[in-house]
N, C-alpha and C positions, 0 to 999 in steps of 0.2 A: 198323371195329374188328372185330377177331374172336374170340372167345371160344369154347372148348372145352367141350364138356360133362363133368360130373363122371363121371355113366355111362360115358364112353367110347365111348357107341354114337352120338353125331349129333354134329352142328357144327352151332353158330347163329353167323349171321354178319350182319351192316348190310350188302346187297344192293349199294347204292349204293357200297362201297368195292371193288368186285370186278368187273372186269372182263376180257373176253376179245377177238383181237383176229382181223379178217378183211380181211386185205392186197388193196388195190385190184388189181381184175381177176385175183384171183386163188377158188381153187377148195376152199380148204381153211382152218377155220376153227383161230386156236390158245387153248386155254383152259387157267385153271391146276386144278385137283383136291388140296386141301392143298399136299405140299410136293414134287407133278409137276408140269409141264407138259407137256400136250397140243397133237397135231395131229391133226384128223381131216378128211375131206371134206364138203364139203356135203351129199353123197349120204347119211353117215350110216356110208360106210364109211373105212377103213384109216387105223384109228386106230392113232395113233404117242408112245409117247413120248420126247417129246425131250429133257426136262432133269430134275433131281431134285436139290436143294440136299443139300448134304452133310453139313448140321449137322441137317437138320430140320424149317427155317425154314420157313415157310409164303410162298407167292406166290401173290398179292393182282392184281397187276399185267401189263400184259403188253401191248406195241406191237410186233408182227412187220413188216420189211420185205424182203422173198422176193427183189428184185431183188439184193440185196446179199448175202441171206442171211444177217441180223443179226435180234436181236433183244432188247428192252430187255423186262427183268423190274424187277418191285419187291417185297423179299420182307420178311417181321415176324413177331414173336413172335404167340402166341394173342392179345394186346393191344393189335396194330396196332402196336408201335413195335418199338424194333431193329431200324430200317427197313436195307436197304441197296439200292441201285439199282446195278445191270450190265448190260454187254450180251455175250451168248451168240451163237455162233454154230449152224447146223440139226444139227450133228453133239453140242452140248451142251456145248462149249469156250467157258469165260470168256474173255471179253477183254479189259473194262474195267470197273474199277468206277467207276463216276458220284458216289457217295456210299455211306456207312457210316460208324455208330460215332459218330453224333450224337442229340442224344434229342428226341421232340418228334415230330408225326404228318408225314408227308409221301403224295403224294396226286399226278395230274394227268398218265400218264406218255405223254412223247408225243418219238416219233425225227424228227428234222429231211428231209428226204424224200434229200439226201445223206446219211442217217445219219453227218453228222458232229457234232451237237448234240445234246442231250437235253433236252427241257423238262417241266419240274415245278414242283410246287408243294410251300414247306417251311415251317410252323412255326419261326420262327424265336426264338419264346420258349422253347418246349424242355419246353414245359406238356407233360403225361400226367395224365388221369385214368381214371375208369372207365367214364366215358359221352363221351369221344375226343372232348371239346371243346378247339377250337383256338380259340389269343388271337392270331395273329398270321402269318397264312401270307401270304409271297410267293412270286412267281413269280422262277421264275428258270431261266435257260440254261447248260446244261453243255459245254462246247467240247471235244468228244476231244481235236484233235492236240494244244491247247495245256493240259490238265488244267486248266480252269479255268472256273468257274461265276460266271457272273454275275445280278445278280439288275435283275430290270424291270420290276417293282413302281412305281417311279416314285412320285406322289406319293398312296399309297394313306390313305384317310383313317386316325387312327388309330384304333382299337377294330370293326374290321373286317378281314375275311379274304379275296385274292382264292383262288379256287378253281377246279377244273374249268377249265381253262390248255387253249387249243387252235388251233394256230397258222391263219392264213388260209392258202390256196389258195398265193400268192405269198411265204407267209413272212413276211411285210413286215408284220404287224399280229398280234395274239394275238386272242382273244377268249376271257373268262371270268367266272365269277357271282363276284360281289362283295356281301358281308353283313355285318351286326353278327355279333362274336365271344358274342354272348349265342345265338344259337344259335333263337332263333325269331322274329327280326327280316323283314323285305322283303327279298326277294334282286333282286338285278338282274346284268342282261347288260352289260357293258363291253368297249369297244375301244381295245385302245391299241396304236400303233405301236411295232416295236421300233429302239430306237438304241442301240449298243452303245457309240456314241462319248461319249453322256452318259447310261449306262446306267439311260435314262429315258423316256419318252416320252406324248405327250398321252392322257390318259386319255377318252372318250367313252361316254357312257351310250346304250346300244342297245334294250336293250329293259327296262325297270319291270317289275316282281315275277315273275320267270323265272330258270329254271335248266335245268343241264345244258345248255349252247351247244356245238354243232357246226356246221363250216361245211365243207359240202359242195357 
């Protein structure tokens, strides 16, 4: 969640919801700064920017992939919501939007290594409060060619959230922390295959009271 200060002069923001992103084998890191986003080098030098929302939005999110030259933002009000999800291409040109114009936290943004997919994760209760507790987030796949999202969540328990959505090496499996919706519960690491034909698949408990899962 993001909140603006009354001053004008800082931004406080939940660390955990802001992320920047540094494309394999590659030399240049991309970060977002309220409602820019950056590119700069590892060196420190020849910072660029590349994008700047047109309304104001703030962008929270951000998965570069340089081989393609695409790029998936996820951008929200000071409140974390009025989310919308796109993907940009290096010159700053929209080209799809993924999602917008639903209410409710969304979270988890990750490009298909075709950047033909998008995965996230969405509240799909549509809750807002003032401390961005989510009742109900699934995981779910966004399909470019065919505009169409599906979710793979499968048989998540109820009164829990998966989160932190991060696909395996192969594609072929997700991996995400999984919690009570109370918000200071056990979190756990879960694996679950993706199947799109029963867009569902076995869920598998990996690692007991852990969070933020990366598979590298």
């Amino acid at each position: 969640m993001l909140t603006l200060a009354e001053s004008g002069q800082g931004f406080n923001l939940y660390l955990n919801q802001i992320n920047i992103s540094w494309p394999e084998n590659s030399t240049r890191v991309y970060f977002p700064v309220f409602d820019k986003l950056y590119r700069i080098n590892t060196t420190g030098q020849g910072l660029q920017l590349m994008y700047q929302t047109p309304d104001g939005s703030l962008i929270s999110e951000v998965d570069a992939h340089e081989t393609d030259n695409i790029i998936a933002i996820k951008t929200n009000d000071v409140n974390g919501y009025n989310v919308s999800i796109l993907t940009i291409d290096i010159f700053g040109n929209e080209l799809d939007t993924i999602l917008s114009g639903v209410p409710g936290a969304v979270s988890g943004l990750e490009l298909s290594v075709t950047n033909q997919q998008v995965l996230y994760t969405y509240d799909v209760s549509g809750f807002e409060s003032s401390d961005y507790r989510r009742l109900d987030s699934r995981i779910f796949v966004y399909d470019i060619p065919s505009a169409t999202a599906t979710e793979i969540s499968g048989d998540k328990p109820n009164g829990t959230n998966d989160l932190q959505a991060k696909y395996s090496p192969n594609e072929a499996q997700i991996i995400f922390m999984n919690t009570s919706n109370d918000g200071i519960s056990q979190q756990d690491i879960v694996i679950i295959d993706v199947d799109f034909d029963q867009n569902m698949g076995a869920r598998e408990l990996f690692i007991s009271d852990a969070f933020m899962p990366d598979w590298k």
